[in-house]
PDB file of N, H, CA, C and O in Angstrom:
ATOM      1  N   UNK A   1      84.674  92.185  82.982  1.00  0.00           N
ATOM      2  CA  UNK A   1      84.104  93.333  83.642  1.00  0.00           C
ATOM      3  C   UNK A   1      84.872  94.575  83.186  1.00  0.00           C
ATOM      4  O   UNK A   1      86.031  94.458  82.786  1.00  0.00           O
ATOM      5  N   UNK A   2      84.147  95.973  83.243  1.00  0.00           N
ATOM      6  H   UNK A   2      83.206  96.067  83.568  1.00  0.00           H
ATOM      7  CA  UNK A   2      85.223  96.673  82.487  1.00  0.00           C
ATOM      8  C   UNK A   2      85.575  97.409  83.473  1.00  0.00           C
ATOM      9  O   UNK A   2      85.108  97.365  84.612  1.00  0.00           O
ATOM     10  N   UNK A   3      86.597  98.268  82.978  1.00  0.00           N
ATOM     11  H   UNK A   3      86.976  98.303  82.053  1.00  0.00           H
ATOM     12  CA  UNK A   3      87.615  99.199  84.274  1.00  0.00           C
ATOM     13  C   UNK A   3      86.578  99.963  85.269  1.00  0.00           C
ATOM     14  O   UNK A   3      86.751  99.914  86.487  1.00  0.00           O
ATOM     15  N   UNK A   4      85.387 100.740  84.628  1.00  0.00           N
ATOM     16  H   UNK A   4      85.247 100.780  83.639  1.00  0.00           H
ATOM     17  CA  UNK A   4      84.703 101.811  85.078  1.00  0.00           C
ATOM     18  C   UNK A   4      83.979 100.561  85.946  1.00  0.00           C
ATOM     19  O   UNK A   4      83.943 100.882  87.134  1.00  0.00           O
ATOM     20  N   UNK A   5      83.487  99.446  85.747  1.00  0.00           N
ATOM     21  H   UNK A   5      83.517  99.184  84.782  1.00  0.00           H
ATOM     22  CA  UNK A   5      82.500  98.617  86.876  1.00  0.00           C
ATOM     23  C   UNK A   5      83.268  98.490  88.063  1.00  0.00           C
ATOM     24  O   UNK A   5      82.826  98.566  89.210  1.00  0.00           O
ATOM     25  N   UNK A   6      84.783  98.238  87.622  1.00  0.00           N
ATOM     26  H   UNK A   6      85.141  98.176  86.690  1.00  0.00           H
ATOM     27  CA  UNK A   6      85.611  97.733  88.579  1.00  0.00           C
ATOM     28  C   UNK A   6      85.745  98.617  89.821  1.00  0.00           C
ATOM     29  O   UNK A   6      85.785  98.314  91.013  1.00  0.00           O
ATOM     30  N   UNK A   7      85.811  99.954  89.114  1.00  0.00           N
ATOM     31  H   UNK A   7      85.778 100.200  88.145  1.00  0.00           H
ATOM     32  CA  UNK A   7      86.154 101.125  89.961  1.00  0.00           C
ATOM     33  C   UNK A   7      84.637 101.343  90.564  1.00  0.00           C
ATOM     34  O   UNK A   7      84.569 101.696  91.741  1.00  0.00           O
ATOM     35  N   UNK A   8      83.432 101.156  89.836  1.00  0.00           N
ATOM     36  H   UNK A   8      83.486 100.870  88.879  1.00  0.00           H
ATOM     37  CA  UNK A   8      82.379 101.818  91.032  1.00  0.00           C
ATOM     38  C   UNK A   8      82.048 100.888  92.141  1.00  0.00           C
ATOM     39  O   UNK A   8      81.302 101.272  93.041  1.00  0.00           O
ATOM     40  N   UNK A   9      82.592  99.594  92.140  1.00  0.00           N
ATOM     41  H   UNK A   9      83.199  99.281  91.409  1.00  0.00           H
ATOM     42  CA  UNK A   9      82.272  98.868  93.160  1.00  0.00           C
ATOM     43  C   UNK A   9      83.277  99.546  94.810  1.00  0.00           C
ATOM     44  O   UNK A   9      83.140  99.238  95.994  1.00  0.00           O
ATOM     45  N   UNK A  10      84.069 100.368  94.241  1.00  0.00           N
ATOM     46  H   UNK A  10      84.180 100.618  93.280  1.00  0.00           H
ATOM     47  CA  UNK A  10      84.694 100.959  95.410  1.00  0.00           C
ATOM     48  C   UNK A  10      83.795 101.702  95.844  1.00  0.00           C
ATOM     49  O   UNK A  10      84.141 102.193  96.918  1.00  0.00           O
ATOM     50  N   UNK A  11      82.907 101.986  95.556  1.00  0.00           N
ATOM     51  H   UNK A  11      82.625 101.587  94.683  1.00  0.00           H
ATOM     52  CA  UNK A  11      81.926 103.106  96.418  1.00  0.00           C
ATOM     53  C   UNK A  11      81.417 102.305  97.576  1.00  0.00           C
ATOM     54  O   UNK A  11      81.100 102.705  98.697  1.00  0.00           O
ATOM     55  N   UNK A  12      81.402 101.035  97.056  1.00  0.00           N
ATOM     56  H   UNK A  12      81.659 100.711  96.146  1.00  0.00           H
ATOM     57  CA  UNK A  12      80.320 100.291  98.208  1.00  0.00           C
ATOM     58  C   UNK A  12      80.726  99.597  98.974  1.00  0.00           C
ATOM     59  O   UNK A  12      80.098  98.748  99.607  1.00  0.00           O
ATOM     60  N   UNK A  13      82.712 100.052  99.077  1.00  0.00           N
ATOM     61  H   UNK A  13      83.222 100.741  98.562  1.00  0.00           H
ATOM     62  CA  UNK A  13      83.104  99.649 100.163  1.00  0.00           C
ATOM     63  C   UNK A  13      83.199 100.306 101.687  1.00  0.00           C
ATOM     64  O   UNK A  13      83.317 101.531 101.728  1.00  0.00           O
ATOM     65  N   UNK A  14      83.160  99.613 102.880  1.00  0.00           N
ATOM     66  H   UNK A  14      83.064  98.618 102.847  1.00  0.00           H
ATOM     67  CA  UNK A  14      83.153 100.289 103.988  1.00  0.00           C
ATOM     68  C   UNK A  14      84.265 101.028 104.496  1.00  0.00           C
ATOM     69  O   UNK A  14      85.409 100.663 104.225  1.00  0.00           O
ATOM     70  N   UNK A  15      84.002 102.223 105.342  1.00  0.00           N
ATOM     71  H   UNK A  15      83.073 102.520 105.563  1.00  0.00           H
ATOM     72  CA  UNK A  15      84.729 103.505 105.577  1.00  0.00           C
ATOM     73  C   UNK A  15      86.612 102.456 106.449  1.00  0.00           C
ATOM     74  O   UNK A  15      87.806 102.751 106.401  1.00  0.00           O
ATOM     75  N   UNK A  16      85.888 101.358 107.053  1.00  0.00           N
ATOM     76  H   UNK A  16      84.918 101.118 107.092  1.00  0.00           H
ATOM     77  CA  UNK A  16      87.154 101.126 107.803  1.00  0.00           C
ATOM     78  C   UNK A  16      88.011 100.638 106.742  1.00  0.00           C
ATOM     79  O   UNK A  16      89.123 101.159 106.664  1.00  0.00           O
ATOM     80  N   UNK A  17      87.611  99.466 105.663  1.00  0.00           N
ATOM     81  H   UNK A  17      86.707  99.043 105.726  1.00  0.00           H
ATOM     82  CA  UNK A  17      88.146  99.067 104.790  1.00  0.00           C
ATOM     83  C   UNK A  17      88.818  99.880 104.103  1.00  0.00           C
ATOM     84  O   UNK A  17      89.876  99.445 103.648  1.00  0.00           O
ATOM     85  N   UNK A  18      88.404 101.444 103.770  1.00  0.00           N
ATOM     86  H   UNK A  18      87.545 101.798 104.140  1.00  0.00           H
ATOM     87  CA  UNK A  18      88.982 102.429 102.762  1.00  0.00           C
ATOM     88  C   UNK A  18      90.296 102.826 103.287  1.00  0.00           C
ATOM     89  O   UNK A  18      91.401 102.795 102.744  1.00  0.00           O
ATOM     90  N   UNK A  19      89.747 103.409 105.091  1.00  0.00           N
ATOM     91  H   UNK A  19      88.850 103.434 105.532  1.00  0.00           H
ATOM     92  CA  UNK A  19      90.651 103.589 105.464  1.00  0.00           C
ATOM     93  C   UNK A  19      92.117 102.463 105.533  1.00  0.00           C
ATOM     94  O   UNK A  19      93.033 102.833 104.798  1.00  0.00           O
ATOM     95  N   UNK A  20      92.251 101.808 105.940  1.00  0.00           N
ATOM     96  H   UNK A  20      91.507 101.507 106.538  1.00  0.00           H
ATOM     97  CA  UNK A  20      92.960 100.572 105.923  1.00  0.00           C
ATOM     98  C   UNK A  20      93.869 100.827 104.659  1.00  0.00           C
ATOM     99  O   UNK A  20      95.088 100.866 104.828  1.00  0.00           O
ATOM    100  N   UNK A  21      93.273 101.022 103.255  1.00  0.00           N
ATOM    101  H   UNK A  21      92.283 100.990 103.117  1.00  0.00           H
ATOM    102  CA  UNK A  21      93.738 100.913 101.650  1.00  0.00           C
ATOM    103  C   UNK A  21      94.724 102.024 101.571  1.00  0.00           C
ATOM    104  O   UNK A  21      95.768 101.966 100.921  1.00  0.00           O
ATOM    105  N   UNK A  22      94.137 103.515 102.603  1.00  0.00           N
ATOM    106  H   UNK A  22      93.289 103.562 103.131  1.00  0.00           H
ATOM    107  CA  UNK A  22      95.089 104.542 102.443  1.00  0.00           C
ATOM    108  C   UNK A  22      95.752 104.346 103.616  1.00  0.00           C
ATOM    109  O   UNK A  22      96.365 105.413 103.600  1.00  0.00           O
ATOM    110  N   UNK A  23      96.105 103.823 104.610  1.00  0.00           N
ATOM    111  H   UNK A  23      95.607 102.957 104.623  1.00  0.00           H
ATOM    112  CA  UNK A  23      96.800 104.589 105.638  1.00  0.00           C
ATOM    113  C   UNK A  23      98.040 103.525 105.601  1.00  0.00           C
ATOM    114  O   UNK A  23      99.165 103.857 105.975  1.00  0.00           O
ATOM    115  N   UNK A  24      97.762 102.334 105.161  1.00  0.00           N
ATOM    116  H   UNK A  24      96.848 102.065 104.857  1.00  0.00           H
ATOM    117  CA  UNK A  24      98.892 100.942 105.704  1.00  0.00           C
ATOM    118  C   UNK A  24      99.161 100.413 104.536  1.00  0.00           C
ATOM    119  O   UNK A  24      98.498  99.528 103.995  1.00  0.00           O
ATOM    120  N   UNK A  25     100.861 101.314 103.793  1.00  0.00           N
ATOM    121  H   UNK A  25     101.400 102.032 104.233  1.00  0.00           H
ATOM    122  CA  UNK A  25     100.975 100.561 102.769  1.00  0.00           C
ATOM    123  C   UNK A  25     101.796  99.513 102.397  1.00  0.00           C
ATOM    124  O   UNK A  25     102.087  99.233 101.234  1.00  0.00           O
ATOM    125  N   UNK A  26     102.395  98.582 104.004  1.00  0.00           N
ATOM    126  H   UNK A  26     102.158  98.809 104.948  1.00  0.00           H
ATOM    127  CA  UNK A  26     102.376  97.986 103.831  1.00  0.00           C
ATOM    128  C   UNK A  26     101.849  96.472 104.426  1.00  0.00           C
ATOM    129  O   UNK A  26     102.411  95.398 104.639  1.00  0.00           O
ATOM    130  N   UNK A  27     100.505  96.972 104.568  1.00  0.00           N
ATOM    131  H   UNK A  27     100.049  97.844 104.394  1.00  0.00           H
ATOM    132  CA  UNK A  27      98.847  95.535 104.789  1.00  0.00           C
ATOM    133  C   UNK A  27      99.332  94.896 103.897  1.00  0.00           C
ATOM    134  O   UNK A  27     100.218  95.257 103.123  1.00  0.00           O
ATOM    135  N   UNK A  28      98.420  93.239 103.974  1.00  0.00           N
ATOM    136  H   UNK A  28      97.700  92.946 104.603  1.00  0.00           H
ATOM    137  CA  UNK A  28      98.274  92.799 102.952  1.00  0.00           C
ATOM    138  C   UNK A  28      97.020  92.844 102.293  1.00  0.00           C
ATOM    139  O   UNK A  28      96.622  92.011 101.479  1.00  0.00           O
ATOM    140  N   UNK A  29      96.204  94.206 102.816  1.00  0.00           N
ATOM    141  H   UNK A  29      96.528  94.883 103.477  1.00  0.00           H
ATOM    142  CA  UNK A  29      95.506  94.371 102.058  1.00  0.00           C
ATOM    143  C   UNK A  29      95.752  95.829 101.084  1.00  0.00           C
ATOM    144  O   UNK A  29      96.084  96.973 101.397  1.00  0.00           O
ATOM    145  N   UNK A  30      95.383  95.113  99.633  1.00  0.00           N
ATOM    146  H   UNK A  30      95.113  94.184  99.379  1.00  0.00           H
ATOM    147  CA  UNK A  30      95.646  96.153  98.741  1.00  0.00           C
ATOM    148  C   UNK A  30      94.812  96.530  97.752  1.00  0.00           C
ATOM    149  O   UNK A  30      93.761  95.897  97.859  1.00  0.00           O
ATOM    150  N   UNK A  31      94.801  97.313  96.790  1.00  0.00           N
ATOM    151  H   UNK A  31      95.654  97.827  96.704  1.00  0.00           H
ATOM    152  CA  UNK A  31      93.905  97.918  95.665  1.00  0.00           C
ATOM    153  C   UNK A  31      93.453  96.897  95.138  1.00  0.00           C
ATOM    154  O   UNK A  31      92.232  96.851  94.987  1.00  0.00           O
ATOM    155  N   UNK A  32      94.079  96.034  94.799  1.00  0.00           N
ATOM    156  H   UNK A  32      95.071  96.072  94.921  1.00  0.00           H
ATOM    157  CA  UNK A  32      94.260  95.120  93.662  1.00  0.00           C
ATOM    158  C   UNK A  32      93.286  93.642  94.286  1.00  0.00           C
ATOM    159  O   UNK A  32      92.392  92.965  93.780  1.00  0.00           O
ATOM    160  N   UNK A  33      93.803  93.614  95.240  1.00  0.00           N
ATOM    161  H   UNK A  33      94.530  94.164  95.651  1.00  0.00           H
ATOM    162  CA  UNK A  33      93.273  92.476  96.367  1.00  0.00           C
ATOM    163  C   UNK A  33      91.773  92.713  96.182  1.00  0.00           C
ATOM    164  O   UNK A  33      91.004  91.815  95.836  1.00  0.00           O
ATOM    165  N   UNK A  34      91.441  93.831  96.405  1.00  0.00           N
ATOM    166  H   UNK A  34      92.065  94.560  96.686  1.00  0.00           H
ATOM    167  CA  UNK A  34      90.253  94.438  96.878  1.00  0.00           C
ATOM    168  C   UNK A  34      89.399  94.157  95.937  1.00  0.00           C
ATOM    169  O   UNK A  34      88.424  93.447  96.182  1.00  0.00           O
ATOM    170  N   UNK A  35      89.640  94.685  94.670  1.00  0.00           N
ATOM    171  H   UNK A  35      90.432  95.261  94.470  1.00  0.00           H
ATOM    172  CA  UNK A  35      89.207  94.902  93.153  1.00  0.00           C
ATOM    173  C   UNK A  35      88.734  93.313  92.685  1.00  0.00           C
ATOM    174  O   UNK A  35      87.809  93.029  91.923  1.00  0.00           O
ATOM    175  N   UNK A  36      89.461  92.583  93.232  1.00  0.00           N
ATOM    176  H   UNK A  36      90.213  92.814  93.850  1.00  0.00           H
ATOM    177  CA  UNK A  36      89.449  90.552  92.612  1.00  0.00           C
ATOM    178  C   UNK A  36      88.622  90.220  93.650  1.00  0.00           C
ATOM    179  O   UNK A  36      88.592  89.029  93.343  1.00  0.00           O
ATOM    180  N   UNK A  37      88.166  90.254  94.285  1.00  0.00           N
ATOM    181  H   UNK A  37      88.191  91.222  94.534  1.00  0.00           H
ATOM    182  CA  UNK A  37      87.167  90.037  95.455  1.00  0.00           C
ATOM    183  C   UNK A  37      85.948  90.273  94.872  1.00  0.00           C
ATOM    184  O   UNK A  37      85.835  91.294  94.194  1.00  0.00           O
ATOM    185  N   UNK A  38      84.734  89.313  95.037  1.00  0.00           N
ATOM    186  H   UNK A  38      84.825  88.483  95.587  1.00  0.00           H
ATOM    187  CA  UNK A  38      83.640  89.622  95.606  1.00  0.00           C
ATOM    188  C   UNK A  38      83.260  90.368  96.622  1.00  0.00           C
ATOM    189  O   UNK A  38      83.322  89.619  97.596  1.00  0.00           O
ATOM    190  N   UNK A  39      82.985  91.170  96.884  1.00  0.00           N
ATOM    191  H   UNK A  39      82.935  91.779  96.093  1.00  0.00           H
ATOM    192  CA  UNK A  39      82.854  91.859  98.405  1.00  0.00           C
ATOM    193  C   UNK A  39      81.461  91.754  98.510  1.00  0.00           C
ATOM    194  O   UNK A  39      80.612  91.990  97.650  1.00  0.00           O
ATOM    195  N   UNK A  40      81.280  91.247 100.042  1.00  0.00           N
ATOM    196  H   UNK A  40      81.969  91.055 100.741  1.00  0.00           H
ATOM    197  CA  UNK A  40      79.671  91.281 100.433  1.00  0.00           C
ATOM    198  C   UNK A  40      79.752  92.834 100.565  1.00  0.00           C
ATOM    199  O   UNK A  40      80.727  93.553 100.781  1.00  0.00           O
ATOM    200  N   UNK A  41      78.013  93.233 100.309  1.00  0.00           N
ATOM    201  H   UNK A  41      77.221  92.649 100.134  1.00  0.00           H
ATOM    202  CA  UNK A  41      77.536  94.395 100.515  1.00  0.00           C
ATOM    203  C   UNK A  41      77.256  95.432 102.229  1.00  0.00           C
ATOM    204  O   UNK A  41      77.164  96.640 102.447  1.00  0.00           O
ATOM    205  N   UNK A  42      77.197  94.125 103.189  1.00  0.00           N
ATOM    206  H   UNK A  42      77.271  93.144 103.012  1.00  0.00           H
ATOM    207  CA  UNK A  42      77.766  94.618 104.261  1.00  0.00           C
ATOM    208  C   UNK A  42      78.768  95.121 105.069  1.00  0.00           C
ATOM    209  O   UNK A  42      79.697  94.332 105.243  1.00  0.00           O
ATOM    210  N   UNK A  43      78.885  96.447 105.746  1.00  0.00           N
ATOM    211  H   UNK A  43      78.130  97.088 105.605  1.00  0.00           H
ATOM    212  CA  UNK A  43      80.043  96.400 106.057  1.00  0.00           C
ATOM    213  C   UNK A  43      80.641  96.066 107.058  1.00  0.00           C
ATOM    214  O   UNK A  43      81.646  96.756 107.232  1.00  0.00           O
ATOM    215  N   UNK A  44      80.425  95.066 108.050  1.00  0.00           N
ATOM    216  H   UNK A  44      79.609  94.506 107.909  1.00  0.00           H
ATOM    217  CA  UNK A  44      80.449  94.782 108.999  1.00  0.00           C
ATOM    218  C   UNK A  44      81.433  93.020 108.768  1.00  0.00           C
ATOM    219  O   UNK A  44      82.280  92.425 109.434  1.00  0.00           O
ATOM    220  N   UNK A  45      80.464  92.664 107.024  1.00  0.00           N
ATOM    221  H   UNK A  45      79.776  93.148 106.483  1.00  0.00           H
ATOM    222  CA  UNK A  45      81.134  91.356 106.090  1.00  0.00           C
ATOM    223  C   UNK A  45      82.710  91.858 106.460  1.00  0.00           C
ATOM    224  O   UNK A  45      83.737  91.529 107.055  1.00  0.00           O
ATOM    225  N   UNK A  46      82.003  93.058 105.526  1.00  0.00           N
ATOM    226  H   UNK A  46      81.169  93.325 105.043  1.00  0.00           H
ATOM    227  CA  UNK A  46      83.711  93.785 104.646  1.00  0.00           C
ATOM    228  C   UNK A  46      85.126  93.354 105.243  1.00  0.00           C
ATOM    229  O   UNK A  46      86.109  92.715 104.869  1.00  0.00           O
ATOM    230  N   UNK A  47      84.565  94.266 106.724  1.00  0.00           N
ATOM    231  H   UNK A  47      83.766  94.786 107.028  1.00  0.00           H
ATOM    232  CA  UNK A  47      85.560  94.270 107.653  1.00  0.00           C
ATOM    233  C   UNK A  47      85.824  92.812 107.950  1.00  0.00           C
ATOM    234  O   UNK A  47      86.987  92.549 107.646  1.00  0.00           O
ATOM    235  N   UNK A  48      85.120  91.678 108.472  1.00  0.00           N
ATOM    236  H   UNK A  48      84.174  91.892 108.718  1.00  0.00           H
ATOM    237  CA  UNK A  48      85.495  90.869 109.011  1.00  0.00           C
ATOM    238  C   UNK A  48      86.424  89.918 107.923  1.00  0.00           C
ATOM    239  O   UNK A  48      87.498  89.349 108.115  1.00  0.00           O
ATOM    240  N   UNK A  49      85.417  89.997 106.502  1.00  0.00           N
ATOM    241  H   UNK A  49      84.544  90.459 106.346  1.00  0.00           H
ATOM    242  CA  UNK A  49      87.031  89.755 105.101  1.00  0.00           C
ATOM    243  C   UNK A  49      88.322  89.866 105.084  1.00  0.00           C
ATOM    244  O   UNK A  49      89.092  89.015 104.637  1.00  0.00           O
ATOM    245  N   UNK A  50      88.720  91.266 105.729  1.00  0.00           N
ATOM    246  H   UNK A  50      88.094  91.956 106.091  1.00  0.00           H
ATOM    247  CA  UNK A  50      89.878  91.878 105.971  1.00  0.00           C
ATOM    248  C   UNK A  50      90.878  91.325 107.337  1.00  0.00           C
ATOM    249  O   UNK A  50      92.063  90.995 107.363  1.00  0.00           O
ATOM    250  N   UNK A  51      90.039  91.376 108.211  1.00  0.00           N
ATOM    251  H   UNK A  51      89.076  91.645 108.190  1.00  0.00           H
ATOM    252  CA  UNK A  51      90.322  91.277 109.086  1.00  0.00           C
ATOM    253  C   UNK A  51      90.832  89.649 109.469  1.00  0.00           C
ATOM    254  O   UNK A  51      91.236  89.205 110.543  1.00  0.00           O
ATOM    255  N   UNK A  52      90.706  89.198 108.595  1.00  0.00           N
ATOM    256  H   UNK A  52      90.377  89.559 107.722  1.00  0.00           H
ATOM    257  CA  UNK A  52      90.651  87.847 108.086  1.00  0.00           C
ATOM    258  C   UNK A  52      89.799  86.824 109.256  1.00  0.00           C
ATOM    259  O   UNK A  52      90.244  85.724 109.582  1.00  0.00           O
ATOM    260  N   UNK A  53      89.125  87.125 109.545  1.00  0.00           N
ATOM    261  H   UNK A  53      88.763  88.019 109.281  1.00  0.00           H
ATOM    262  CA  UNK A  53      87.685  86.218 110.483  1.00  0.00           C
ATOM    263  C   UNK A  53      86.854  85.401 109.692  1.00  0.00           C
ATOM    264  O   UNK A  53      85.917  84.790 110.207  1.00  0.00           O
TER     265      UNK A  53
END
């Protein structure tokens, strides 16, 4: 996959998830984490991914 795909899939992540990426640096959720993921397109998924549910 190339860098630029990698990066537009951040658009279609959800607002809590983003927030989360900037505010807590040290989550175990991170850029990198995020990026190696499949992420469902819901954000309601997103969150519960994270949230580890």
């Amino acid at each position: 996959m190339t860098q630029a795909r990698r990066l537009l899939r951040l658009t279609l992540l959800a607002q809590a998830v983003i927030e989360k990426l900037l505010a807590d640096t040290d989550a175990l959720i991170n850029l990198e984490s995020v990026l190696r993921r499949v992420m469902p397109l819901d954000w309601q998924a997103q969150e519960a991914v994270f949230a580890g549910r």
